[in-house]
Backbone as ProteinMPNN parsed JSONL, in Angstrom:
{"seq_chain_A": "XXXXXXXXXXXXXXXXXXXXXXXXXXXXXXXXXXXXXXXXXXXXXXXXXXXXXXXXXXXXXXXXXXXXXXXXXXXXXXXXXXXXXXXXXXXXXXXXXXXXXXXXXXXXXXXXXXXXXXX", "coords_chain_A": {"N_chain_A": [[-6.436, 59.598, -28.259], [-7.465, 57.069, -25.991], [-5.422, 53.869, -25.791], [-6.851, 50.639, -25.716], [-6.904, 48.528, -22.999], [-6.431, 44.624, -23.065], [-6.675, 41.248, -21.789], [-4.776, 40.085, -22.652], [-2.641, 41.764, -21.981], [-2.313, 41.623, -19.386], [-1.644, 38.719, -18.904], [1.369, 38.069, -18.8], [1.736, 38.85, -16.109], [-0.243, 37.277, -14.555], [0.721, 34.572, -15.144], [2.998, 34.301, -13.977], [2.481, 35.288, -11.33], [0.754, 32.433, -11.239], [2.878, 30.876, -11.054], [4.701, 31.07, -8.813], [2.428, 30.59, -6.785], [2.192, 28.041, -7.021], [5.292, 27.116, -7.33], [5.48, 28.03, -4.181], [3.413, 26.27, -3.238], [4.412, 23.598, -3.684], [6.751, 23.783, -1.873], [6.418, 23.581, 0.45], [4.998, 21.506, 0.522], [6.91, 19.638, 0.289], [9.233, 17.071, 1.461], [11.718, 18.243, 3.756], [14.778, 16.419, 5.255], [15.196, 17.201, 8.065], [12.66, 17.517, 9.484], [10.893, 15.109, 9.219], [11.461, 12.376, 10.326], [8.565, 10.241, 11.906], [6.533, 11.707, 10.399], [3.516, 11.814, 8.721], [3.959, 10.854, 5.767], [3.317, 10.979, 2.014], [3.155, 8.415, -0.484], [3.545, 7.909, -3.472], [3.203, 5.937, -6.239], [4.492, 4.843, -9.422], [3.226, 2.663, -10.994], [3.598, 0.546, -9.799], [3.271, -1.263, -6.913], [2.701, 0.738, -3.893], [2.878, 0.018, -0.896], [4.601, -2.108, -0.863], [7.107, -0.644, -1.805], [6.87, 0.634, 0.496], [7.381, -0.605, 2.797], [9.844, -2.043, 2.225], [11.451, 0.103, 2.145], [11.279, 0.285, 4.77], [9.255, 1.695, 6.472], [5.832, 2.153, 7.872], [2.641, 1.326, 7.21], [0.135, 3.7, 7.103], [-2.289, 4.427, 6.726], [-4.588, 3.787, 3.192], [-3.85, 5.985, 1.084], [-5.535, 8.849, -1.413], [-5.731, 8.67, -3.926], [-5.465, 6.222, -6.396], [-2.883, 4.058, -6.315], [-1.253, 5.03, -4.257], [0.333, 6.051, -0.696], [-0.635, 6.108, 2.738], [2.504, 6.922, 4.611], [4.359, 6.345, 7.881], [7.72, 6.328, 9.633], [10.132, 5.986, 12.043], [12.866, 6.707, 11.247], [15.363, 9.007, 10.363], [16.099, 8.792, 7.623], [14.137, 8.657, 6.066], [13.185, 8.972, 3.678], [15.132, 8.698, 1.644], [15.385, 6.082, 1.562], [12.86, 5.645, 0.618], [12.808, 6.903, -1.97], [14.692, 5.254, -3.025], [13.648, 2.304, -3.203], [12.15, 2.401, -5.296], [9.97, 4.643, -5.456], [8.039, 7.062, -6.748], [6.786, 9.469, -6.187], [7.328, 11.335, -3.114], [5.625, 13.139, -0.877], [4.898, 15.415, 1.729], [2.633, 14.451, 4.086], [0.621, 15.554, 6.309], [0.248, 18.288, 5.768], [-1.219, 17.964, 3.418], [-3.784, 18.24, 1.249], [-6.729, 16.427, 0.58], [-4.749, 13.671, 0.272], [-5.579, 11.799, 1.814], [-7.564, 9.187, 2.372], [-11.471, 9.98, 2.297], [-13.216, 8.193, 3.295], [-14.416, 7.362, 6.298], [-12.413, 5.909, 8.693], [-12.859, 2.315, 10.452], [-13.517, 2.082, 13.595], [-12.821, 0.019, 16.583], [-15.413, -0.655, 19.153], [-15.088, 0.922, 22.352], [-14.658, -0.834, 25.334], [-16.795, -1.287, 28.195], [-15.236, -0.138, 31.353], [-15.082, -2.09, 32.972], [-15.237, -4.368, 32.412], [-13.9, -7.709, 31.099], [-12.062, -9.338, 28.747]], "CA_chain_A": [[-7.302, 58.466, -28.122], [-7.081, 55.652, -25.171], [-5.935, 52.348, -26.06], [-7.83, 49.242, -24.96], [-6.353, 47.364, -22.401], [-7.6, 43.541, -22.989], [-6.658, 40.468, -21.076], [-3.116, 40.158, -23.201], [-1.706, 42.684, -21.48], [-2.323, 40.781, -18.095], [-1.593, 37.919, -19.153], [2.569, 37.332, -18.652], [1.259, 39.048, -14.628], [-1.032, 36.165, -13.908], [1.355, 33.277, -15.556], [4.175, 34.901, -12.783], [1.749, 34.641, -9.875], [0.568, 30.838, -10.726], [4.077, 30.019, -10.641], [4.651, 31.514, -7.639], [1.363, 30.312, -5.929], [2.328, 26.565, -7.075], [6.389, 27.048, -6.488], [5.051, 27.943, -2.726], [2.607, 24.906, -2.57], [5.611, 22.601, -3.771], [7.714, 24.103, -0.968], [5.096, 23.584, 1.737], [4.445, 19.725, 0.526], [8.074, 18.8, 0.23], [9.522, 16.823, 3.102], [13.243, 18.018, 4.365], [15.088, 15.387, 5.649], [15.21, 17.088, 8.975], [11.528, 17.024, 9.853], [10.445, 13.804, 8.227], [10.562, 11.443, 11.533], [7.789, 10.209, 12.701], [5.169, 12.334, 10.203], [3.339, 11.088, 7.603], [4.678, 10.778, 4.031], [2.298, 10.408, 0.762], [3.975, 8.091, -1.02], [3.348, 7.681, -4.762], [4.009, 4.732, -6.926], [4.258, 4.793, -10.812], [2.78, 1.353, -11.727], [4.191, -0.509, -8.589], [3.128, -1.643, -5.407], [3.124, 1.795, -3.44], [2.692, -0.949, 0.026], [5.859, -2.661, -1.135], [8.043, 0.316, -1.408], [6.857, 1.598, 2.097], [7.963, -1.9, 3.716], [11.029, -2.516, 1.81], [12.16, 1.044, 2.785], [11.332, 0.147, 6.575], [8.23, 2.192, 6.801], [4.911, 1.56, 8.405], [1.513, 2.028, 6.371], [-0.804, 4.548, 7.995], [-3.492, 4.207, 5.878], [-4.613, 3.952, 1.926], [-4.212, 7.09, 0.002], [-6.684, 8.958, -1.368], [-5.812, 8.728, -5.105], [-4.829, 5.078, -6.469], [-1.203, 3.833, -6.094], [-0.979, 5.741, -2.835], [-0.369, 5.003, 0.909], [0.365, 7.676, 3.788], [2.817, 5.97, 5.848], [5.419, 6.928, 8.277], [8.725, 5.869, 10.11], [10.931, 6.706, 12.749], [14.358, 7.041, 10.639], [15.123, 10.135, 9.372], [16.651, 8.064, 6.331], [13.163, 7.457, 5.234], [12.754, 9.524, 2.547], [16.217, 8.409, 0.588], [15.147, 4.78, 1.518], [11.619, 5.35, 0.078], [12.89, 6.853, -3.548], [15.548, 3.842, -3.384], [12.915, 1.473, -2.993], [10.944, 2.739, -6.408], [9.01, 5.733, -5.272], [7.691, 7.877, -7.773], [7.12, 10.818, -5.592], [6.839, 11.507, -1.752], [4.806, 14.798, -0.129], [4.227, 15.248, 3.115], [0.817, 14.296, 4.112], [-0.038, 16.326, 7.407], [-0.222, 19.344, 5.361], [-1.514, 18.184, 2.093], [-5.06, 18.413, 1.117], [-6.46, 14.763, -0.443], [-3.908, 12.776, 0.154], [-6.095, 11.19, 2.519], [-9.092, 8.642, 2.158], [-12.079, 10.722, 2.786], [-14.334, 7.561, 3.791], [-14.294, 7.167, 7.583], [-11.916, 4.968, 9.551], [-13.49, 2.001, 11.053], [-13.108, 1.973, 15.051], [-13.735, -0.882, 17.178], [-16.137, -0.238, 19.952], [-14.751, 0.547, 23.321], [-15.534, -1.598, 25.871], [-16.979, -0.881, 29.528], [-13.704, -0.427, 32.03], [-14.749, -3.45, 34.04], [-15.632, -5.495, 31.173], [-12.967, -8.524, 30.513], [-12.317, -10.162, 27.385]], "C_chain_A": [[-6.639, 57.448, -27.198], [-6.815, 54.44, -25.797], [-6.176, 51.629, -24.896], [-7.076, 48.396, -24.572], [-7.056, 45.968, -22.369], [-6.324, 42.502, -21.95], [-5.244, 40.062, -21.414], [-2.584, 40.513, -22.731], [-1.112, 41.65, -20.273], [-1.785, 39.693, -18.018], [0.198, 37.012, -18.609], [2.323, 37.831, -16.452], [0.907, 37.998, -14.17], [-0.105, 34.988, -14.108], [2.75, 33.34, -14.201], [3.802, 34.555, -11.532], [0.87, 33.948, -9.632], [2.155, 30.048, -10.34], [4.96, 30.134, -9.763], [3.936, 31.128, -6.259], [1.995, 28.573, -6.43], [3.569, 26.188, -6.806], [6.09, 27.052, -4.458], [3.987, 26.654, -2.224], [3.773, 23.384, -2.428], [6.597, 22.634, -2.406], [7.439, 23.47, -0.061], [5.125, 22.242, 1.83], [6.508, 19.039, 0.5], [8.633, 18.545, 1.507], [10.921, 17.111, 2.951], [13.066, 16.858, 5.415], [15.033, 15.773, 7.11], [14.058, 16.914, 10.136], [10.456, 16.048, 9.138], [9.954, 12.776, 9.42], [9.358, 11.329, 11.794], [6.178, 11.536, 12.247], [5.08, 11.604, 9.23], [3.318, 11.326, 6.289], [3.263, 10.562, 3.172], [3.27, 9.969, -0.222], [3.407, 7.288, -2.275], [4.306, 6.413, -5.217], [3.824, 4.746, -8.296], [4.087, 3.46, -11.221], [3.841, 0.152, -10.922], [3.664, -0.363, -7.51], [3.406, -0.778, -4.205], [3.082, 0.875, -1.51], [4.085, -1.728, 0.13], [6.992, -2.094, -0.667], [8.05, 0.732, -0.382], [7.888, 0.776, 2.702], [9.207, -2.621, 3.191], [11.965, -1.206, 2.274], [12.425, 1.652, 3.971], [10.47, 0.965, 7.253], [7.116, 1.677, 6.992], [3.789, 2.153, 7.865], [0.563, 2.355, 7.66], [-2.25, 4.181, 7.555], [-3.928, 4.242, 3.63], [-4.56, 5.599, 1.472], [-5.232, 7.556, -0.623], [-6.801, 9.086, -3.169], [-5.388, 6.926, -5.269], [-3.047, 4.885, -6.741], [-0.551, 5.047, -5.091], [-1.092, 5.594, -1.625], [0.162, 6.602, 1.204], [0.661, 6.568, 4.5], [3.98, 6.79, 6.875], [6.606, 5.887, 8.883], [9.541, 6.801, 11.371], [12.254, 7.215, 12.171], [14.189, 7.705, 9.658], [15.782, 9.781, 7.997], [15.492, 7.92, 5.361], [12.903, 7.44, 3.764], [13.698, 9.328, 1.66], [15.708, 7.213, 0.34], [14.14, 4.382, 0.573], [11.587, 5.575, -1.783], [13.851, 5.821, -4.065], [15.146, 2.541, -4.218], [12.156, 1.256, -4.546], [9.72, 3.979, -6.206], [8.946, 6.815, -6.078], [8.006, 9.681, -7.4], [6.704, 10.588, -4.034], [6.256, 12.973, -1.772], [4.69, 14.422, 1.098], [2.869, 14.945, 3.592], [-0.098, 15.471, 5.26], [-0.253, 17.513, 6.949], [-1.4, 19.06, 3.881], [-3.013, 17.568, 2.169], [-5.653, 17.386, -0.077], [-5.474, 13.933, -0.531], [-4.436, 11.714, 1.343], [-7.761, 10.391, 2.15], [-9.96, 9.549, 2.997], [-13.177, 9.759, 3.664], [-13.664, 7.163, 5.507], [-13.499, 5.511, 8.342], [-12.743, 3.943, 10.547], [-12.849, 1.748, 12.361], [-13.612, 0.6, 15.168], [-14.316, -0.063, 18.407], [-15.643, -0.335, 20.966], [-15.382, -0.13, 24.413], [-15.36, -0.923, 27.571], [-15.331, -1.066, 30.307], [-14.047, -1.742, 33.053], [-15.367, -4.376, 33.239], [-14.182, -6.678, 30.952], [-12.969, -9.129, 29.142], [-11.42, -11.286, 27.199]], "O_chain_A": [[-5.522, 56.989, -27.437], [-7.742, 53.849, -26.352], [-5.919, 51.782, -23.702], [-6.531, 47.565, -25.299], [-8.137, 45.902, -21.782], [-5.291, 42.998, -21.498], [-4.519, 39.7, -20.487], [-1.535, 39.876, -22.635], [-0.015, 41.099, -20.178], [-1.292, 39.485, -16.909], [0.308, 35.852, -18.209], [2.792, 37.056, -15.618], [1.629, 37.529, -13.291], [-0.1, 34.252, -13.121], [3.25, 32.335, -13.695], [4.405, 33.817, -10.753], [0.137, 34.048, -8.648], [2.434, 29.072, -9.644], [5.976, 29.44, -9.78], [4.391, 31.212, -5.118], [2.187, 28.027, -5.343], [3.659, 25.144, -6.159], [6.486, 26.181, -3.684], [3.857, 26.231, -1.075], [3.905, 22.534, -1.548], [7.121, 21.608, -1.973], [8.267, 22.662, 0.359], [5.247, 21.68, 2.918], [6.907, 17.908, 0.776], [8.642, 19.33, 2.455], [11.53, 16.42, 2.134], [12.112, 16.44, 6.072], [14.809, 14.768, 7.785], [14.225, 16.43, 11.255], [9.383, 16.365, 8.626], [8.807, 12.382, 9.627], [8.809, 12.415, 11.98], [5.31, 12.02, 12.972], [5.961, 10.888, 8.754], [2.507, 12.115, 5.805], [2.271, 10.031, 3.671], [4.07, 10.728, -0.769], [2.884, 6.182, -2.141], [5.422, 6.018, -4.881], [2.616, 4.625, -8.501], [5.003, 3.067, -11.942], [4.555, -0.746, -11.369], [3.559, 0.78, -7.065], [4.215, -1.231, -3.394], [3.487, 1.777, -0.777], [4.59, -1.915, 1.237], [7.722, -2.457, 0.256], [9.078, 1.284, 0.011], [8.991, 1.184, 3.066], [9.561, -3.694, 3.679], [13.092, -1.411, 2.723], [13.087, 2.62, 4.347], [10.641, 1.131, 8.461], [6.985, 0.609, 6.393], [3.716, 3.381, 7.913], [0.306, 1.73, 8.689], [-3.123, 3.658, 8.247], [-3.181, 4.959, 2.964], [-5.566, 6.27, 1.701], [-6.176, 6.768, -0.563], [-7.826, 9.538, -3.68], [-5.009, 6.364, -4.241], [-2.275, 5.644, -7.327], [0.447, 5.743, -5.278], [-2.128, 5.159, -1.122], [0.751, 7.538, 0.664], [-0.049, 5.655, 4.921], [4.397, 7.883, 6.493], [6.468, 4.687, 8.646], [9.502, 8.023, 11.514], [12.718, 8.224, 12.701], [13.524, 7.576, 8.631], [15.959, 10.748, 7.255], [15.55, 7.363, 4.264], [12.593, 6.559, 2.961], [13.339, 9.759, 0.565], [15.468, 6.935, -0.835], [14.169, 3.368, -0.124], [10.916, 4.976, -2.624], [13.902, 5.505, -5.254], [15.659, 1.949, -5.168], [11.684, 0.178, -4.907], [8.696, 4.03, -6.888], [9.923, 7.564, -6.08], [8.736, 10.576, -7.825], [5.848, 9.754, -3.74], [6.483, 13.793, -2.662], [4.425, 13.29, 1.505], [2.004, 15.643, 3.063], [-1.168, 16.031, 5.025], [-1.051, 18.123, 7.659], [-2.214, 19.891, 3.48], [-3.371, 16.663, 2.922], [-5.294, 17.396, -1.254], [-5.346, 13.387, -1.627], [-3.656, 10.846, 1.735], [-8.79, 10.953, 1.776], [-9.59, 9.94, 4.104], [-13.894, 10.26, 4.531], [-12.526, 6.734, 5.701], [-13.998, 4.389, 8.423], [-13.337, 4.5, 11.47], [-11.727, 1.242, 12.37], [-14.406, 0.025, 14.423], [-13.836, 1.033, 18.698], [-15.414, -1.515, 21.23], [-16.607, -0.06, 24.503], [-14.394, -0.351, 28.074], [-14.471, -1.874, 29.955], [-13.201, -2.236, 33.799], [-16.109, -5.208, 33.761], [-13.253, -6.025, 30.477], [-14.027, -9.349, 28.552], [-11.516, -11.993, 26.195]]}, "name": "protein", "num_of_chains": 1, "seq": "XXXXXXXXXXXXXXXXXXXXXXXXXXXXXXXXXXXXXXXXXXXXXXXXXXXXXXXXXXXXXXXXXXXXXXXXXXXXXXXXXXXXXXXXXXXXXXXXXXXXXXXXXXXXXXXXXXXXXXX"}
């Protein structure tokens, strides 16, 4: 007689390759210090002033975040990312890869103006 394979069996398989599929997303979002310059950070704040910490750790806000207590900002000094958990930073990610870490509502432009227009 066959026994019945049920979903138990499977079960320590699948728990192996989420933590595999989410070790590799962690990898992906974490910034090394050597390509950090000059991209943009998501920089988390645990019940502080995630605006504060950017500009006390000598970074420049890009724009709001797309969760609350979140900016994407960047810097030129590859220091930024020691400076930024110094500062009070909860967590950094990289932003140029990461998916929502960005306001989804549209950036407002100003309107360009004719090339022989003065102002």
């Amino acid at each position: 007689m066959a026994q019945q394979v049920t979903w138990r069996c499977w079960l320590p398989a699948m728990l192996l390759a989420l933590a595999g599929v989410i070790a590799l997303a962690v990898a992906s979002l974490w910034p090394h210090r050597a390509d950090i310059a000059n991209r943009p950070l998501a920089v988390f704040a645990w019940n502080q002033d995630a605006i504060g910490i950017v500009v006390a750790a000598g970074g420049r806000i890009v724009r709001p975040g797309g969760v609350p207590g979140s900016v994407i900002a960047i810097a030129d000094d590859p220091e930024i990312l020691a400076n930024l958990y110094r500062s009070g930073a909860f967590l950094v990610l990289r932003a140029d890869t990461a998916v929502g870490c960005t306001d989804s509502r549209p950036t407002p432009t100003r309107p360009e103006r004719p090339s022989g227009e003065l102002s």
